[in-house]
Kinemage of the C-alpha trace (Angstrom):
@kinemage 1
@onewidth
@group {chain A} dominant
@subgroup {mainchain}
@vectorlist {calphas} color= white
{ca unk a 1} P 0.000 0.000 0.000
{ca unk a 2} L 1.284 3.598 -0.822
{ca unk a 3} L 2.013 5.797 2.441
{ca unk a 4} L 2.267 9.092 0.102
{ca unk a 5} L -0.128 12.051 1.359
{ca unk a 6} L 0.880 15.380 3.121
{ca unk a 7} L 4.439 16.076 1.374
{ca unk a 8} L 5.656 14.583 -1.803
{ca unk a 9} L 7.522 11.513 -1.868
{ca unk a 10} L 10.762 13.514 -3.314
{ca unk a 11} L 10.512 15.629 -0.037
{ca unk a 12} L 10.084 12.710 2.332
{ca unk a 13} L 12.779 10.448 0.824
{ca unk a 14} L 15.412 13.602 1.526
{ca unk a 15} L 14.372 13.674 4.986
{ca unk a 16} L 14.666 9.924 5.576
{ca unk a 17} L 18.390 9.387 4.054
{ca unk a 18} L 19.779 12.596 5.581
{ca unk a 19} L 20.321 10.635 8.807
{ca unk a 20} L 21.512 7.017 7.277
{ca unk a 21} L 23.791 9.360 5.404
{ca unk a 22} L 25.075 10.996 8.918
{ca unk a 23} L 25.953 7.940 10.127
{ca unk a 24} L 27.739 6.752 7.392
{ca unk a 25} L 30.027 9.878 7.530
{ca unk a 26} L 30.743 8.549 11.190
{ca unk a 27} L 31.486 4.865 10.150
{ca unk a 28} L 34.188 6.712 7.676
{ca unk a 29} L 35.779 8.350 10.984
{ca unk a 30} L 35.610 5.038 12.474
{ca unk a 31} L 38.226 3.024 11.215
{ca unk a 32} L 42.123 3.610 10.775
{ca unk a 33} L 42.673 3.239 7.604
{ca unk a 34} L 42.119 -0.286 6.290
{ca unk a 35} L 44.507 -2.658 5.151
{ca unk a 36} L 44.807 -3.367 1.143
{ca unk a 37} L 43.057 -6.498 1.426
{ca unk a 38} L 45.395 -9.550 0.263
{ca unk a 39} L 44.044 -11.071 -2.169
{ca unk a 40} L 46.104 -14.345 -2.315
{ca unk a 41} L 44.578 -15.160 1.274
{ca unk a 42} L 41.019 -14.024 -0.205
{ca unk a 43} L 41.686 -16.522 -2.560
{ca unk a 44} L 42.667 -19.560 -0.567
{ca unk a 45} L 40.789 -19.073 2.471
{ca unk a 46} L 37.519 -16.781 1.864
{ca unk a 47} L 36.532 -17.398 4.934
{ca unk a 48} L 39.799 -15.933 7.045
{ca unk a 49} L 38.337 -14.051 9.950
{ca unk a 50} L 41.198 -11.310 9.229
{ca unk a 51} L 39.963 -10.963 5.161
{ca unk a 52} L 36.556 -10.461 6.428
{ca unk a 53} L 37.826 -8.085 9.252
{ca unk a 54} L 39.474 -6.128 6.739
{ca unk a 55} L 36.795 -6.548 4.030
{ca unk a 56} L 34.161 -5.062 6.514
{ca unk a 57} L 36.228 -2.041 7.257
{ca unk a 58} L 37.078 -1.430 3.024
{ca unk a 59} L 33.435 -1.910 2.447
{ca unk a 60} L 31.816 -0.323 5.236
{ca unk a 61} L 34.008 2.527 5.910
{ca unk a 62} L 35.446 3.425 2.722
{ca unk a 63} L 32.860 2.334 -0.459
{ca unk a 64} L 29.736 2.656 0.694
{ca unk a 65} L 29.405 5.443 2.443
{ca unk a 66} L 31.521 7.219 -0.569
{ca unk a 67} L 27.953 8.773 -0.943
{ca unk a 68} L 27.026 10.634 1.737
{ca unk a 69} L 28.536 13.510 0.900
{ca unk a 70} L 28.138 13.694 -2.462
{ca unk a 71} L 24.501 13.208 -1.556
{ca unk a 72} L 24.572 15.973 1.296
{ca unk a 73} L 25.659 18.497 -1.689
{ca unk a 74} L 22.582 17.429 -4.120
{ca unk a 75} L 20.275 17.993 -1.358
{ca unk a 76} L 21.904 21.590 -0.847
{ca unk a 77} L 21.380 21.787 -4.667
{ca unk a 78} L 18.112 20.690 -4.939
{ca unk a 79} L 16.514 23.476 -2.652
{ca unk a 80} L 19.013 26.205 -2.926
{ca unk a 81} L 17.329 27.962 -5.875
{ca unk a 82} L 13.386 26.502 -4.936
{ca unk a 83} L 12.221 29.959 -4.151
{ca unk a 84} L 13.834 31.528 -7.905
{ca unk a 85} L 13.902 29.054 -10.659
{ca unk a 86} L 12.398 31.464 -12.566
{ca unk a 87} L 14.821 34.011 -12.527
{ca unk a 88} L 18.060 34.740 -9.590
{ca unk a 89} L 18.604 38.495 -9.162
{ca unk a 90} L 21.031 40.326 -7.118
{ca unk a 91} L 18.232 40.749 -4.428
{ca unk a 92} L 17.672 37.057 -4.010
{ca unk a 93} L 21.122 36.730 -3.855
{ca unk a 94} L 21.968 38.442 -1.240
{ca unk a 95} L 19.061 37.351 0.932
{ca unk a 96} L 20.677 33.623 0.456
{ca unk a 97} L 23.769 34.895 1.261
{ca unk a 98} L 22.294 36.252 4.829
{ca unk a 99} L 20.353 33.494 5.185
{ca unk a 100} L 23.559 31.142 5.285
{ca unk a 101} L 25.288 33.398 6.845
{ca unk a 102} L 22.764 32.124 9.853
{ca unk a 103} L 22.793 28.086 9.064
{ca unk a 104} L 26.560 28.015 7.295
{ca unk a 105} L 28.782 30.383 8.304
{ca unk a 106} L 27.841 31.006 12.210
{ca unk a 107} L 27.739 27.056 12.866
{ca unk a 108} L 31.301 26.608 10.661
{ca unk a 109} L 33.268 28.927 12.755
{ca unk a 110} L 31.517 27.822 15.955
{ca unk a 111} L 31.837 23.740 15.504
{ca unk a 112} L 35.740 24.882 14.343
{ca unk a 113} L 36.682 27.112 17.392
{ca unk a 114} L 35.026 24.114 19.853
{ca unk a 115} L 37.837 21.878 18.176
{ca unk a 116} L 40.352 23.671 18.222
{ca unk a 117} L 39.568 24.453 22.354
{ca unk a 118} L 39.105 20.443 22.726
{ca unk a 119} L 42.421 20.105 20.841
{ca unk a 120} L 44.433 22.570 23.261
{ca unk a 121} L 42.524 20.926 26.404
{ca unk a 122} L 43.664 17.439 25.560
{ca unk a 123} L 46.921 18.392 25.392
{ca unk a 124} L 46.657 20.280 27.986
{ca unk a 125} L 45.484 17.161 30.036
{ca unk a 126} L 48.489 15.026 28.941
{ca unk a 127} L 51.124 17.928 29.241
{ca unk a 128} L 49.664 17.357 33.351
{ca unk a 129} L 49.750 13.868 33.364
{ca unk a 130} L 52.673 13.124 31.264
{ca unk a 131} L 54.900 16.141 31.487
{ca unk a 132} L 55.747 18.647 28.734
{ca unk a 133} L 54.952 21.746 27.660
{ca unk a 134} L 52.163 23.727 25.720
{ca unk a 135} L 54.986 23.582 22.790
{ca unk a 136} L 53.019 20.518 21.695
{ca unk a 137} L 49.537 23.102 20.601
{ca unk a 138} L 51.678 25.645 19.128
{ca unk a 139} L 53.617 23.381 16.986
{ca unk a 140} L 50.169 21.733 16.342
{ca unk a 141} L 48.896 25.656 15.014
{ca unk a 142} L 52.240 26.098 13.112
{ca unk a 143} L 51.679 22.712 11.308
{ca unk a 144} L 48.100 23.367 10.200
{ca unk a 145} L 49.312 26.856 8.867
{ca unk a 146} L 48.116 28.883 12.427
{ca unk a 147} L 44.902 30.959 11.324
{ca unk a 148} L 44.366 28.192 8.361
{ca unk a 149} L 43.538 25.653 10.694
{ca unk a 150} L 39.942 27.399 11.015
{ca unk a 151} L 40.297 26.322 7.089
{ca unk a 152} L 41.688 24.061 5.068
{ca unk a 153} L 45.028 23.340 7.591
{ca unk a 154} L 44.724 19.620 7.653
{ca unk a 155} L 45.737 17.811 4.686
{ca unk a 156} L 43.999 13.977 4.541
{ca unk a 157} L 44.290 12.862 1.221
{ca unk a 158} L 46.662 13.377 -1.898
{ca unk a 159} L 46.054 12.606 -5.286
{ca unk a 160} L 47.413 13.811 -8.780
{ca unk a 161} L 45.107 13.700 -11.315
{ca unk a 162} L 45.750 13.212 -14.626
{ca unk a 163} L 47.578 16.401 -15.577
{ca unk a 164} L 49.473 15.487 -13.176
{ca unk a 165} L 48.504 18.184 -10.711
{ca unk a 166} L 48.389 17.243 -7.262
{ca unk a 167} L 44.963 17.746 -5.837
{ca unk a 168} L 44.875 17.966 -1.921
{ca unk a 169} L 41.706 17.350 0.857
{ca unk a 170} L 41.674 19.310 3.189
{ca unk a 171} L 39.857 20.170 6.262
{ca unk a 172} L 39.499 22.345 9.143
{ca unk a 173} L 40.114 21.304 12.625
{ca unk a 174} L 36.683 19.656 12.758
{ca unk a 175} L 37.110 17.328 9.922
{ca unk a 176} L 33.429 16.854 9.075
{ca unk a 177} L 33.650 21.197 8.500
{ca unk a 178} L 34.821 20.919 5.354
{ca unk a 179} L 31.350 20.016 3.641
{ca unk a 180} L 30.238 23.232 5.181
{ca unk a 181} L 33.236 25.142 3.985
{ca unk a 182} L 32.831 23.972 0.298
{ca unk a 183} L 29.428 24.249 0.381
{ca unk a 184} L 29.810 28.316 1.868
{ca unk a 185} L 32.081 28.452 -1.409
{ca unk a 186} L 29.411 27.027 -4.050
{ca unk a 187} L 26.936 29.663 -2.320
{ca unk a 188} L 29.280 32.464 -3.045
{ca unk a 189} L 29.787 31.734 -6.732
{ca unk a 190} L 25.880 30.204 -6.928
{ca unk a 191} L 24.710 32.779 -9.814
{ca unk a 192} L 27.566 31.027 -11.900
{ca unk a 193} L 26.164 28.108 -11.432
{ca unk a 194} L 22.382 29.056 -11.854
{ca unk a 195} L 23.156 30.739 -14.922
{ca unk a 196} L 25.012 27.966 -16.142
{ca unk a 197} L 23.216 25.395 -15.529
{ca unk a 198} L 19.659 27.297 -16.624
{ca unk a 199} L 21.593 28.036 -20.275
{ca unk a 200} L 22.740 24.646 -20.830
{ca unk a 201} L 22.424 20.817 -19.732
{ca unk a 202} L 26.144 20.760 -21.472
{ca unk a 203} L 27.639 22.057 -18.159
{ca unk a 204} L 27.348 19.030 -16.003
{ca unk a 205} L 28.425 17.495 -18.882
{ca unk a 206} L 31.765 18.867 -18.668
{ca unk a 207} L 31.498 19.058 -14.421
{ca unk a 208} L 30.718 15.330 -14.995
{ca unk a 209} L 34.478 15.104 -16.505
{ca unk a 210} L 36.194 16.756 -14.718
{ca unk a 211} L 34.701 14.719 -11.838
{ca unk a 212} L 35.720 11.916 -13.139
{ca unk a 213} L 39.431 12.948 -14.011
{ca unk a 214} L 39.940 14.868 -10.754
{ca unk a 215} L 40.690 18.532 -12.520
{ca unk a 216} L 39.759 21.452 -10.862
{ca unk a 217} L 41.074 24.576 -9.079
{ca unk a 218} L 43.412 23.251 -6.846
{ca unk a 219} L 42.831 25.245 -3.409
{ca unk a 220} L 40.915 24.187 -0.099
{ca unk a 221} L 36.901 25.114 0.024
{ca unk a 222} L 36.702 24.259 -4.464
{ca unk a 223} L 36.083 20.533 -4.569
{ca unk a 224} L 34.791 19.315 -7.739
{ca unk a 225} L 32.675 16.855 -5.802
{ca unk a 226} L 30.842 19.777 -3.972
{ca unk a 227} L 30.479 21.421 -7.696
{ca unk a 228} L 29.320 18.668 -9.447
{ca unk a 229} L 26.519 17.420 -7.406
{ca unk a 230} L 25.374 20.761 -6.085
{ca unk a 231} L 25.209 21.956 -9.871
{ca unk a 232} L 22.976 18.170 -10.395
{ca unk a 233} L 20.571 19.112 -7.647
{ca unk a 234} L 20.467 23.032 -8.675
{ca unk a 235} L 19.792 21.582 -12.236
{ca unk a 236} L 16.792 19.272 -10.914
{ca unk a 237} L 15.491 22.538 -9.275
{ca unk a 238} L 15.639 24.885 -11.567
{ca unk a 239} L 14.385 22.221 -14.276
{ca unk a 240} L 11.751 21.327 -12.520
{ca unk a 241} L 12.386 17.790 -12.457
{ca unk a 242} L 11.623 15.784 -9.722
{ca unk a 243} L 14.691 13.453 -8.669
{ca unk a 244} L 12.435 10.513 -7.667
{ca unk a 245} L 10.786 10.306 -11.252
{ca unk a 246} L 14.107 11.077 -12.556
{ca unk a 247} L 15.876 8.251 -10.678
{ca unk a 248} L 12.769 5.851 -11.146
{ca unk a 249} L 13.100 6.067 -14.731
{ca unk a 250} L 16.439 4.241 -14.865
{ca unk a 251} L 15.846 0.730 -14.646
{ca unk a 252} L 16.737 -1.607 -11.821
{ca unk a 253} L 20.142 -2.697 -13.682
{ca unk a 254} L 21.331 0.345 -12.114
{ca unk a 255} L 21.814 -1.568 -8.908
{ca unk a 256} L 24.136 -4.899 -10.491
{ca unk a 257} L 25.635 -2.126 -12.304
{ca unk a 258} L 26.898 0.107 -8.678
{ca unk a 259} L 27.900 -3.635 -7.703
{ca unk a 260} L 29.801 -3.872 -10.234
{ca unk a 261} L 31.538 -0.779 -10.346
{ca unk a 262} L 32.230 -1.032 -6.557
{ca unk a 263} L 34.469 -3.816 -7.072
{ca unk a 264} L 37.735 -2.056 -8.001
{ca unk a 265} L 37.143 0.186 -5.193
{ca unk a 266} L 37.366 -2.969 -2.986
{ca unk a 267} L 39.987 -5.545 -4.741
{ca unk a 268} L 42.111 -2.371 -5.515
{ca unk a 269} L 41.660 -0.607 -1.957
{ca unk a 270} L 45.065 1.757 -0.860
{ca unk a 271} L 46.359 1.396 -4.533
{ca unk a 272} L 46.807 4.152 -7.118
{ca unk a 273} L 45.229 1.906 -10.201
{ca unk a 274} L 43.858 3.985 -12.913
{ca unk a 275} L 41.212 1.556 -12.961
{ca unk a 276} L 39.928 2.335 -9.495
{ca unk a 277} L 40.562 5.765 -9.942
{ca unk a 278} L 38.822 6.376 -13.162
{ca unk a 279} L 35.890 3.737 -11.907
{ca unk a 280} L 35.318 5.422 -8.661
{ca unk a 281} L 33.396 8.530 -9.650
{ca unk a 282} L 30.980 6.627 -11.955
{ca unk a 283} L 30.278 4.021 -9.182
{ca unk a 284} L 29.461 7.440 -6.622
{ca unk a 285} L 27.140 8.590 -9.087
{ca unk a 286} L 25.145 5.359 -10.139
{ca unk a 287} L 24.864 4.702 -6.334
{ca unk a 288} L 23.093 7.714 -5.226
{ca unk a 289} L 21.011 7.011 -8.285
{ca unk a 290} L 20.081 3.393 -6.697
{ca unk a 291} L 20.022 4.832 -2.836
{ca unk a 292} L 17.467 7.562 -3.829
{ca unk a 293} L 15.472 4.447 -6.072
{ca unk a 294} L 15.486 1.948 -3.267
{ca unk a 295} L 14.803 4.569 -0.753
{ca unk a 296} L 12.144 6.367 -2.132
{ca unk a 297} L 10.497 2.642 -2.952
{ca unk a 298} L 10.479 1.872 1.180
{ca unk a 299} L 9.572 5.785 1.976
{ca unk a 300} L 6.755 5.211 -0.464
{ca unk a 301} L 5.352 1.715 0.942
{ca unk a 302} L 5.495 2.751 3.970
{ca unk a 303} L 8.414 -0.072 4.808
{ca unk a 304} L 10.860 3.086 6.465
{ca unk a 305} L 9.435 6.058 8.445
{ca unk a 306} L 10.686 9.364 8.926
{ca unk a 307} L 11.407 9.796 12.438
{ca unk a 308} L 11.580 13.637 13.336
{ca unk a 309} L 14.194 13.433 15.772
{ca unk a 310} L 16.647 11.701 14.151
{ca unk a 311} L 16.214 13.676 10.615
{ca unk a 312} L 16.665 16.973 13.311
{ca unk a 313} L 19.678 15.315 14.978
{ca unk a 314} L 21.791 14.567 11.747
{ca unk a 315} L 23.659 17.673 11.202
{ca unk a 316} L 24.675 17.835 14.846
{ca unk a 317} L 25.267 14.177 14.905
{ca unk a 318} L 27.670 15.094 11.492
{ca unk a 319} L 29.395 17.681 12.845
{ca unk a 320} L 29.888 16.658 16.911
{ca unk a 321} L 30.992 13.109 16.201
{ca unk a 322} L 35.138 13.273 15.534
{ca unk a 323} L 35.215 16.199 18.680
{ca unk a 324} L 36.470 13.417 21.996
{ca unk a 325} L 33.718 11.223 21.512
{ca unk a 326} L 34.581 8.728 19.368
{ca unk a 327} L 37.818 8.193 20.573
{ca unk a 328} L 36.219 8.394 24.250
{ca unk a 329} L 33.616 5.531 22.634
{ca unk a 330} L 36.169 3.702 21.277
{ca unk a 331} L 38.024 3.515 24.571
{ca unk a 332} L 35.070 2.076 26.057
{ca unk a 333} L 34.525 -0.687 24.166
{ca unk a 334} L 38.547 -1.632 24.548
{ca unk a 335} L 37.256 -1.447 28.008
{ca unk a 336} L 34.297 -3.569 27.309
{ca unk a 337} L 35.607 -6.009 24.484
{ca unk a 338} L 39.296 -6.747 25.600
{ca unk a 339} L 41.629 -8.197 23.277
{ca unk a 340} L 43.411 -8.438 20.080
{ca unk a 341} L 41.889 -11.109 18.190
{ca unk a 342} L 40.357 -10.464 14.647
{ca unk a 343} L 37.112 -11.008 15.839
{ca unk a 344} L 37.191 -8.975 19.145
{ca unk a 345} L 38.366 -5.757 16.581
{ca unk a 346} L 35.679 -7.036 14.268
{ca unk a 347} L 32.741 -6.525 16.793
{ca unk a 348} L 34.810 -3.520 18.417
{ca unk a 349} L 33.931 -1.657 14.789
{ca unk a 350} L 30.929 -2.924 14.134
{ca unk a 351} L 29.544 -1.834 17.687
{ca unk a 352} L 31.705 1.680 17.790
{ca unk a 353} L 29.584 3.606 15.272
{ca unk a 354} L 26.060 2.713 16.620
{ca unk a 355} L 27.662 3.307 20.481
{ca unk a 356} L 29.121 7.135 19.297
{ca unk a 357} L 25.693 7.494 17.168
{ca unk a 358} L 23.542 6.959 20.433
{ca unk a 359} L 26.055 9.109 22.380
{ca unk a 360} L 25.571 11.826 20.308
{ca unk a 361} L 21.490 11.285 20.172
{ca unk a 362} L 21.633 11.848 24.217
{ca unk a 363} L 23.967 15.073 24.048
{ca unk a 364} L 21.275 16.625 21.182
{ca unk a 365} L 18.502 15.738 23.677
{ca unk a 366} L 20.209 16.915 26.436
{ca unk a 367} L 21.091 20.539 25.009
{ca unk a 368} L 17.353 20.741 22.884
{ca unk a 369} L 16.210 20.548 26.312
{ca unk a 370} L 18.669 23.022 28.891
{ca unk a 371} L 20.751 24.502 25.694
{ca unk a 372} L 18.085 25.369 23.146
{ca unk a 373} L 19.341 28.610 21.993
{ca unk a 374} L 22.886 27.437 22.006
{ca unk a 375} L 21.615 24.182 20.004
{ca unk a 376} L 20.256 26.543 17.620
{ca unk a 377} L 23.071 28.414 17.056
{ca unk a 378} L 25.361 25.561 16.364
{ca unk a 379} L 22.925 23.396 13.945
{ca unk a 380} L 22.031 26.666 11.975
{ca unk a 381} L 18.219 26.411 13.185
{ca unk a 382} L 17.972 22.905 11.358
């Protein structure tokens, strides 16, 4: 039976994967990063406890949630311009522009100043317990470029692309931040990108390549991902396209076909193949295509429900998670689940996420409760 009545189904299947998607930003955080898997043992002993260990981290920390942010940044796309498809003048752009000055900009520098405190405390703490001296934070500032690590001071991934160029990640002290950051860019430069996309179809086209290959300007806060799917959701909006019908409309070899594509990003984990590379992108972008299918299939038939709480919690959830608590969750459950077998790390990872997840839940309640106003302030009045 079809549950579809107040809001449309589009609407309602945003609001249900925004917090599936939180939590698989947090299983990204939760893991060290994996070991290559070796496939010689794969081979002659599928079942070896340490494969699977290792297989569960690739898979579930790594290649599946590869979509949640790509997916945060069509959502952003898909109701940035819903009040002025028709036309985007300077009027309406400034009145965005104030607007996230309240949800974006206030929360970034905020969530980013709490970090950096929690970073100086904790050393702080050890510089008591273990001796030393407060040379540790400044070195820590110098390293992350002083003022810059409010930015784009933390360097987590390098890549060259296929000019050559070496493309960085960055982030700001609160690692999660730098969705926010990119996405404070794309709102600055938005009437390029309503204009463009509104003249032509042809410039995802070439967004869509240079996706795919990695080129773009090479500076913290313009990430081609952020572009790219932020210009496919602005597109939808302006358009007037609805991405359920859009998404429905592309049969259900879409899903064999993410499958498929996913396995490079697996077999080839921690290696620089062109072929998981090059495949990487594509398999992104055909699996938010199947997510948003599947999902808007069990939104529709009532099988998943919207629960308010949780779709109010996700951005705090997104953005609280890496700050002490889930290494203080993590510590626990070496507490809890002693030892170093492959199976005792095994349920350690499994159980970590879904421990930090309900830790976070009770802080939101807590301060929604005795912290409103400051709740407000730091989720942007989400």
């Amino acid at each position: 039976m079809k549950i579809c009545e107040k809001r449309s189904l589009e609407s309602q299947t945003i609001e249900f994967l925004r917090f599936p998607l939180a939590v698989m930003v947090i299983f990204i955080h939760s893991t060290r990063k994996p070991i290559p898997l070796n496939l010689d043992l794969l081979h002659e002993n599928p079942l070896c406890i340490e494969t699977f260990y290792n297989l569960c981290r690739v898979l579930l920390s790594d290649v599946v949630p590869a979509i949640a942010v790509p997916m945060f940044f069509l959502f952003s796309g898909r109701y940035f311009f819903s009040d002025c498809t028709d036309r985007f003048s300077i009027s309406d752009y400034v009145k965005k522009l104030r607007k996230r000055g309240r949800t974006l900009l206030i929360p970034f520098i905020m969530w980013n100043i709490i970090a950096v405190f929690l970073i100086f405390l904790t050393k702080l703490v050890f510089m008591i317990l273990y001796g030393g001296d407060i040379n540790s934070f400044v070195e820590y500032l110098r390293q992350n470029g002083w003022a810059n690590v409010l930015w784009g001071g933390n360097v987590y991934y390098k890549s060259t692309n296929i000019l050559n160029i070496v493309m960085l990640s960055t982030s700001p002290a609160n690692v999660p931040m730098w969705f926010i950051r990119d996405l404070m860019v794309i709102v600055l430069f938005s009437p390029l990108v309503y204009y463009s996309v509104r003249k032509s179809g042809l410039f995802l086209i070439v967004l869509l390549l240079c996706y795919i290959f990695n080129v773009w300007i090479p500076l913290s806060g313009f990430s081609v991902t952020s572009y790219f799917f932020f210009s496919i959701g602005a597109f939808a909006c302006i358009k007037n396209i609805d991405i359920i019908v859009f998404c429905r409309k592309i049969g259900w070899w879409i899903i064999p076909v993410t499958v498929i594509l996913m396995l490079p990003s697996i077999l080839l984990y921690g290696e620089e193949s062109a072929l998981r590379v090059y495949s990487r992108p594509i398999y992104v972008l055909c699996a938010c295509i199947a997510t948003i299918k599947v999902s808007s299939c069990l939104v529709e038939y009532g099988i998943v429900k919207n629960r308010i709480f949780l779709t109010k919690s996700c951005f705090f959830i997104y953005a609280i998670h890496t700050l002490l608590i889930l290494g203080i969750c993590t510590s626990i459950l070496d507490f809890i689940i002693p030892g170093n077998g492959y199976v005792h790390k095994l349920v350690s990872y499994l159980c970590l996420p879904v421990i930090t997840v309900i830790c976070c839940l009770i802080i939101f309640k807590i301060m929604s409760h005795y912290m409103p106003k400051t709740l407000s302030l730091l989720t942007g009045n989400r």
